[in-house]
N, C-alpha and C positions, 0 to 999 in steps of 0.2 A: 611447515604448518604447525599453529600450537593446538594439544589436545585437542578436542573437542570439550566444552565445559557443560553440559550437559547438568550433570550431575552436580555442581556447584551451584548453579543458579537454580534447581529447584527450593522452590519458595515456603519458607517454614509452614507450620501448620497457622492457621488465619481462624478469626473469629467471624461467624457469620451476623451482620448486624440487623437487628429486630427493624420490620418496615415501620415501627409506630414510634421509634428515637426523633426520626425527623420531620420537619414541617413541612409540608407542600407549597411551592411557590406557584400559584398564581398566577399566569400574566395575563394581564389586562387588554384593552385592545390594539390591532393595530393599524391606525388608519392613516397612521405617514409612512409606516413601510408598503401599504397598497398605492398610496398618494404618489413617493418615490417608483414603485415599478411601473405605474401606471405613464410617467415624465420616460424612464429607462427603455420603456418599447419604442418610445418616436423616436432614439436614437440610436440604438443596440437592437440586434436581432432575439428577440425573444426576449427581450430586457436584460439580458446577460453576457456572458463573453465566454460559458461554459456551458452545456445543455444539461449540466448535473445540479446546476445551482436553479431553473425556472421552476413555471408552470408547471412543465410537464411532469413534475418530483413534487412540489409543493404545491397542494391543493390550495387556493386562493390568493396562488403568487406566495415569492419566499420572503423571508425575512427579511431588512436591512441591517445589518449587522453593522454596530456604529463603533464598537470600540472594547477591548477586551485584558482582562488580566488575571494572571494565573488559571484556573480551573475556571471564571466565569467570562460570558458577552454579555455584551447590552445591543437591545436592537435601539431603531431609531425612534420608539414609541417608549424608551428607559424600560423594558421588561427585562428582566434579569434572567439568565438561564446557566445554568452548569453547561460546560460545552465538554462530548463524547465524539465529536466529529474532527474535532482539533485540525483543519483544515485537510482533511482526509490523512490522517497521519504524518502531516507533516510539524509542524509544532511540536515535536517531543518535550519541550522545555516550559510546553503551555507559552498563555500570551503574556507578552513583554516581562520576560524573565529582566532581573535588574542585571544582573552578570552581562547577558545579549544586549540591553536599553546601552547600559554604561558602553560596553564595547564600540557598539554601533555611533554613539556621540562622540567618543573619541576621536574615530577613526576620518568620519564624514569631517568636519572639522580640516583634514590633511589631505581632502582631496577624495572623490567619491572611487572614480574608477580612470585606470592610465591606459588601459590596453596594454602593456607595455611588465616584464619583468618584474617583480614584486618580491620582495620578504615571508609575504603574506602567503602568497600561495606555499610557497617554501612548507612553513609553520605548518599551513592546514594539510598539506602531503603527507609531511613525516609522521602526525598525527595520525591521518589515515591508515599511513601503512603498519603504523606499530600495534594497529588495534583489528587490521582484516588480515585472518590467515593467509588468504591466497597472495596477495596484494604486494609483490618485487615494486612493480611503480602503479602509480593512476594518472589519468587526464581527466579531467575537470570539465563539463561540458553546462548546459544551463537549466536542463530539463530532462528528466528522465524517457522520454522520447529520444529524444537526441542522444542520451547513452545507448540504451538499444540497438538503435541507427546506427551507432558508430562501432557497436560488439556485433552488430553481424557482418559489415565492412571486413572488420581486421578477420575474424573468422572464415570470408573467404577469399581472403590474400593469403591467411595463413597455409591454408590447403589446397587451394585451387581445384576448391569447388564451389557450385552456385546452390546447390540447394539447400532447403534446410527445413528442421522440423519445429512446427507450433504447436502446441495440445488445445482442445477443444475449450471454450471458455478463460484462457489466460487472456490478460490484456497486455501487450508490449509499449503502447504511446500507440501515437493516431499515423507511424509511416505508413504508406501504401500497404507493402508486404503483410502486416501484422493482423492488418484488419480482418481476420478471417476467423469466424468462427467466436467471437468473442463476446458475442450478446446475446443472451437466452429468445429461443423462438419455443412456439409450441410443439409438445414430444413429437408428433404427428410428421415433422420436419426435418427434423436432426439427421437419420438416415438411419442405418446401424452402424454395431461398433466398431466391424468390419471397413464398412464403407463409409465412413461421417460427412452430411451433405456439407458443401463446401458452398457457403451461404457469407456473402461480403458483408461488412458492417457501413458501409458509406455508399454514397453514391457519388459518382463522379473518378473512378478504379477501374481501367482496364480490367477485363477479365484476366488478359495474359497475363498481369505482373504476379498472379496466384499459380502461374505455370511452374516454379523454383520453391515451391509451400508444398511439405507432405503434413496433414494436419492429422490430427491421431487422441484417440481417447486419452485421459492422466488417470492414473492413479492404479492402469491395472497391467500388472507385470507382463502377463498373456497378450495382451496386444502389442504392447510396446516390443514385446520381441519379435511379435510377428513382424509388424510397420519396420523396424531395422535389419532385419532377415531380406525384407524385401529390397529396402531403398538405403541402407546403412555407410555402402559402398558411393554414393553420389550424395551424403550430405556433409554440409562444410559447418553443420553447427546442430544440437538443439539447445531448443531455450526454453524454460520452466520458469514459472516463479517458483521457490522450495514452498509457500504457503499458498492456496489457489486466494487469491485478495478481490478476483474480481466477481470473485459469486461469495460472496460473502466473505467466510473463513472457512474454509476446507483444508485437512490436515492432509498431509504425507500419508499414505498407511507403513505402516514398520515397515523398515525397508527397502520402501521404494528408491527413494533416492538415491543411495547406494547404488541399489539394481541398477539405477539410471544411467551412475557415474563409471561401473560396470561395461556395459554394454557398448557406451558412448567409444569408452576406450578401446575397448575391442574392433569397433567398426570406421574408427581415424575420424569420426567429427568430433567437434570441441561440445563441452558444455557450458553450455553460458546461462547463468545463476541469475535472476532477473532479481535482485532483493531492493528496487524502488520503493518499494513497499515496507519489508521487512527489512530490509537494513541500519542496523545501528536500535534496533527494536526489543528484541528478543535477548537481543548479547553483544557484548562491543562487538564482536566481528559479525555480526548478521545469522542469520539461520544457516550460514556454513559452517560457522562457530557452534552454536547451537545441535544441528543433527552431526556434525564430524564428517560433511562434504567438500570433496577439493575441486571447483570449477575449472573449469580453464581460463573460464573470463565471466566477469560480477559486475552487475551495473547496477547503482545506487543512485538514490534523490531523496525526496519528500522530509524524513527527518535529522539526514545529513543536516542541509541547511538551517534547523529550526526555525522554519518559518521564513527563510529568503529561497530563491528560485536556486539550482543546482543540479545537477546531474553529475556521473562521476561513470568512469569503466576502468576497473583493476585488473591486472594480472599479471602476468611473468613478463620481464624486460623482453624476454624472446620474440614475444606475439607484439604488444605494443609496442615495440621499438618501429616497426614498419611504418609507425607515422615520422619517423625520422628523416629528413629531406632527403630527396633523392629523387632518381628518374621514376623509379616505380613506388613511390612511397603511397599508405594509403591516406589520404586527402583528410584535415581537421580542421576547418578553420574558425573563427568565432571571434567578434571583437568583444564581448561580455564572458568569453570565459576566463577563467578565474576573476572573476570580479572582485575588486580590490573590498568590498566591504563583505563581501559572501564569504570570501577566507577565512576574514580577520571573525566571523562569526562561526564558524565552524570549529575555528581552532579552539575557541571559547564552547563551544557546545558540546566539541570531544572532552575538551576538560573534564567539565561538569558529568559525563555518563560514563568517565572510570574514576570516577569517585567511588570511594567505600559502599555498598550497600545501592548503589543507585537501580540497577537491573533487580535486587530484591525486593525492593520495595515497589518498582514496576508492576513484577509481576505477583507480590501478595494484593496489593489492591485492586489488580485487575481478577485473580480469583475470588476474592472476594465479593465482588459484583455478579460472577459468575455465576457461583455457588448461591449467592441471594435471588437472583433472576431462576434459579432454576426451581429452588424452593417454592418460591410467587407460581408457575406457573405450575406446579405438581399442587400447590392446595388450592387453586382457581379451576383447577382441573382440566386446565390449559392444553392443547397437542404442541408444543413446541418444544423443540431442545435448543443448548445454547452448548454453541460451538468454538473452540480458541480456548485459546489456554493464557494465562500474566496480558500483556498488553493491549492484546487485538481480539474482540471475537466477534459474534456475528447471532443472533436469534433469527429462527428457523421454523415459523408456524409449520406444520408439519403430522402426518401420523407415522413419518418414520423415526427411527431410532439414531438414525447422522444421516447425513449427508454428504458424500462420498465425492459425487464429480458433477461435470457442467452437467449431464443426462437426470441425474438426481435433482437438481436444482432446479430443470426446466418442466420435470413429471413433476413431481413431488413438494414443491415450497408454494405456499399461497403466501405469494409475494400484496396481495392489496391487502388483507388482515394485518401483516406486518406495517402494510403503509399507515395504514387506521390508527395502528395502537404507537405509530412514532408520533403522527399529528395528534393525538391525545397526550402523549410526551410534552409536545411543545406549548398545548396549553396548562403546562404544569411545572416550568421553569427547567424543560430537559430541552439541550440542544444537541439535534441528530438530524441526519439526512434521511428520508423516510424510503431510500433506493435501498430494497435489500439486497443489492448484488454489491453496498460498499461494506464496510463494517465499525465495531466499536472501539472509539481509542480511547490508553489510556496514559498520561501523558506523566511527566514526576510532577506539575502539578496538583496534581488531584491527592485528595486525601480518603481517612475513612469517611471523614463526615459528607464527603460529595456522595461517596457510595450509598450510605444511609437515606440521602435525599431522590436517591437515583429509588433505589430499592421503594422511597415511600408511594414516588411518583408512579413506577411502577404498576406496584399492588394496585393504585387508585386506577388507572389507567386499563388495567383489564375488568376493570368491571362495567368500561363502555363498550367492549367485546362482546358481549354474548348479544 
């Protein structure tokens, strides 16, 4: 494992920019992206093909999003917006980077996808592994679901054992197993910290398949020894995200992680590092890079691919090797993984983010933004904090001081004021998802002067608040 860089990628000191530099954009109406969802419901369920893109999120139906590059969209009404949501973190490279446009023309040109053996994957592998601490080999899967799926697989062949632990509010993808606990309910519900009610996210889930789930508070060292004191002995895995991504941005407390990777070891399950989210984000190697944690097994997406579909699981030839034919091998199959043009975009996208300066400049404009939002809301006299640090963070209407864990999230965030002041966002040329439980991206597209417009919109924007 290389260092941790920690300390290297902290981000020089930043200028905070004045809300009055930039212009507020405007946008006008839009009565062909209502016209468009309104055609979308008589063929799609909910006029969508994700419950995080409707109605339910976007108060009078969502946008149509017709075409996009670098830091800005256009919907299908030509309104222009700065985009913060960058396909929920996957885009790191913004839209139609020319680097990805060119690659991608190349490539398609010589054949889309072979099934079949490739150079390509080759390329985008060696990339991977020169740039992820833990990472001896990877396999390549198509969706960050399906990595998950397949790190909890190998983790219990590797030990032969079934169960395994989730923490309260992580999201893993939509398998069975995972769905537990992962969507804010009212405090009243939750259970204590002792006991956390063990409340399905879907319908249509045996009960039993949560029989092999120990679910367990994050973030607080006290339980987590308890919960492996107890059950440490009969689990074959846990799995964290190192950043909580699905309640916003909730950090690590000093620590923890450690503690985690700790404990894990002492009690023989593996740690498997969920960084779909945070991978390739923070630091070439992901937030294992970043805090100086050694998983046992790491599963990547979202800004792997910049913008094409992917999923990935790294670890020691040891563990992964078990997908290697045999009578007892653990089962992988996929006619789209390594897809021949997702590679050859990858290998292109690792390029580009061990370039000179590319992670500093991530995370100075992403504090930047930071440091301006928190500003805006201390002379508006706002209760909110802003949470994350360089690429990702999250605002937290709020009368507390952070926000800690799912329990904090579901007591303490007025999740509809955040939704109010995103849709005020959106009439002001800022593109965001108004679900407080995703968060803010910030991609090498963007620059200061996005910040400055963001910051103007902003200010403008909480004064529809009171």
């Amino acid at each position: 494992m290389r260092p941790a860089t920690r300390a290297r990628l902290k981000p020089r000191p930043i200028k905070i920019y004045s809300e009055t530099m930039a212009q507020i954009m405007q946008t006008q109406n839009r009565n062909r992206s209502r016209e468009w969802f309104g055609r979308a419901q008589k063929v799609l369920v909910e006029g969508v093909n994700s419950p995080s893109r409707g109605a339910a999120v976007y108060a009078g139906g969502p946008l149509l999003v017709e075409r996009g590059s670098g830091s800005r969209v256009w919907d299908i009404d030509g309104n222009e917006y700065i985009d913060f949501m960058m396909s929920f973190g996957a885009l790191i490279q913004g839209h139609a980077h020319p680097v990805v446009v060119k690659t991608v023309s190349e490539a398609v040109v010589e054949g889309s996808h072979f099934a079949a053996a490739t150079s390509a994957e080759v390329e985008a592998a060696e990339r991977f592994c020169s740039m992820v601490p833990s990472a001896e080999v990877v396999r390549f899967a198509n969706t960050g679901s399906e990595a998950t799926m397949l790190a909890l697989r190998l983790a219990r062949a590797h030990t032969g054992r079934n169960k395994f632990l989730k923490f309260e509010g992580h999201y893993h993808g939509w398998y069975d197993p995972f769905l537990l606990g992962a969507h804010s309910h009212p405090a009243e519900r939750l259970g204590t910290v002792e006991n956390p009610a063990r409340i399905p996210d879907s319908d249509g889930i045996p009960l039993s398949i949560f029989d092999d789930v120990v679910l367990a508070p994050w973030n607080n060292v006290d339980a987590l020894e308890d919960v492996l004191r107890k059950h440490g002995h009969e689990l074959a895995a846990v799995i964290t995200e190192p950043i909580m991504a699905n309640m916003g941005c909730i950090l690590p407390r000093e620590g923890y992680l450690k503690r985690l990777r700790e404990l894990t070891h002492a009690c023989g399950a593996l740690l498997i590092l969920d960084e779909v989210v945070t991978g390739f984000r923070y630091a070439p190697g992901g937030c294992q890079e970043y805090y100086g944690v050694q998983p046992d097994l790491s599963t990547f997406g979202k800004a792997l691919g910049a913008g094409f579909p992917v999923g990935a699981v790294a670890g020691p030839r040891s563990i992964l090797e078990r997908m290697r034919w045999s009578e007892k091998m653990v089962l992988h199959y996929g006619t789209f993984n390594g897809h021949r043009l997702t590679m050859k975009v990858i290998a292109a996208n690792l390029d580009l983010l061990s370039a000179k300066d590319a992670y500093r400049k991530l995370h100075a404009v992403g504090d930047a933004a930071i440091a301006g939002l928190r500003e805006i809301f201390r002379r508006r006299k706002l209760k909110a904090v802003v949470q994350g640090f360089g690429p990702m963070f999250q605002i937290y209407f709020t009368e507390r001081d952070g926000i800690h864990d799912y329990r904090d999230y579901c007591k303490f965030v007025d999740t509809k004021l955040y939704s109010r002041f995103v849709h005020n966002l959106l009439e002001r040329g800022i593109y965001m998802t108004p679900s407080n439980g995703l968060h803010w991206i910030i991609s090498t597209a963007h620059t200061n002067a996005d910040v400055e417009a963001l910051l103007a919109a902003a200010d403008d924007a909480c004064a529809g608040l009171s």
